[in-house]
C-alpha positions in Angstrom: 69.9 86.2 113.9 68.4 85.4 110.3 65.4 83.1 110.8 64.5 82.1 107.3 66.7 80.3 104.5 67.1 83.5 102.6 68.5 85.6 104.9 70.8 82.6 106.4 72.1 82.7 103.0 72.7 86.0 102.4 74.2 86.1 106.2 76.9 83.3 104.6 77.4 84.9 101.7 78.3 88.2 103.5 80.4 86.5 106.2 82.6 85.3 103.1 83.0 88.1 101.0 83.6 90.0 104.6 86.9 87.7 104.6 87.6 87.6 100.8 87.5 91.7 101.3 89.5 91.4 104.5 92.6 89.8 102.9 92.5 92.0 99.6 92.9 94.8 102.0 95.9 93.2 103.8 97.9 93.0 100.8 97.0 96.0 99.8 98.5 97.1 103.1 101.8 94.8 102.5 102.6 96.1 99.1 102.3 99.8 100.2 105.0 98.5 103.3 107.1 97.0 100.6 107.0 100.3 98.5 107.5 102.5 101.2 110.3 100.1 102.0 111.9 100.1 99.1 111.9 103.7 99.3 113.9 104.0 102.6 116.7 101.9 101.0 116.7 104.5 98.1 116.4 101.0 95.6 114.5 102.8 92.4 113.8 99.6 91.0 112.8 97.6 93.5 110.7 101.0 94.5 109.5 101.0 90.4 108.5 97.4 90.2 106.6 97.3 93.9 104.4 100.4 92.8 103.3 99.1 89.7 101.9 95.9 91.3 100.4 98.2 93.9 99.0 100.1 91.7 97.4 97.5 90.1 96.1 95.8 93.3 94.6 99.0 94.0 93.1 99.3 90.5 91.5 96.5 90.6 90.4 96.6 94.5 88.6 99.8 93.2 87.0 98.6 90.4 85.7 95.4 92.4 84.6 97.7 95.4 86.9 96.8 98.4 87.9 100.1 98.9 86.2 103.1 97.3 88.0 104.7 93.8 88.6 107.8 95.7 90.6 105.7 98.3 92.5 104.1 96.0 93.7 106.8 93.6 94.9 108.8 96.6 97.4 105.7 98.0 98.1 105.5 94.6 99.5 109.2 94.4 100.8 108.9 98.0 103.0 106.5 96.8 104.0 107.3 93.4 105.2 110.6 95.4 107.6 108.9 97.1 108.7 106.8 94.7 109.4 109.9 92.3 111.3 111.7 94.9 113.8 109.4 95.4 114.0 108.8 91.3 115.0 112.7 91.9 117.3 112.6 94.4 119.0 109.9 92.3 119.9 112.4 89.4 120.7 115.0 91.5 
């Protein structure tokens, strides 16, 4: 356990950015569900408008440093994979 005021401080600061971090990564989670979702029900613009807020989310979780860029580009094309196939099997 920290024993002098710096590291109590920094043991604070860590404990809330360890929550702060902990809920960006559970919406990151809920708007993957709600694309993936949306893809199941074969609804391209429900599928459309969830990725690009997912997208963004994961943008922007990557350039903060929640989850590494890596990481996030790869959901990213996960996703937009999905969404495109069904945009396909719609013009078919």
């Amino acid at each position: 356990m920290a024993t002098h005021k710096s590291a109590i401080k920094r043991q604070t600061q860590a404990e809330k950015k360890h929550l702060i971090n902990k809920s960006v990564k559970s919406a990151l989670k809920t708007m993957a569900k709600k694309v993936e979702q949306a893809v199941e029900a074969k609804n391209t613009d429900a599928a459309k408008q969830a990725m690009v807020s997912a997208m963004k989310a994961y943008q922007k979780a990557a350039s903060q440093g929640i989850v590494h860029k890596s990481n996030a580009s790869r959901k990213i094309s996960r996703l937009s994979s999905k969404v495109s196939k069904i945009n396909a099997g719609a013009t078919k």
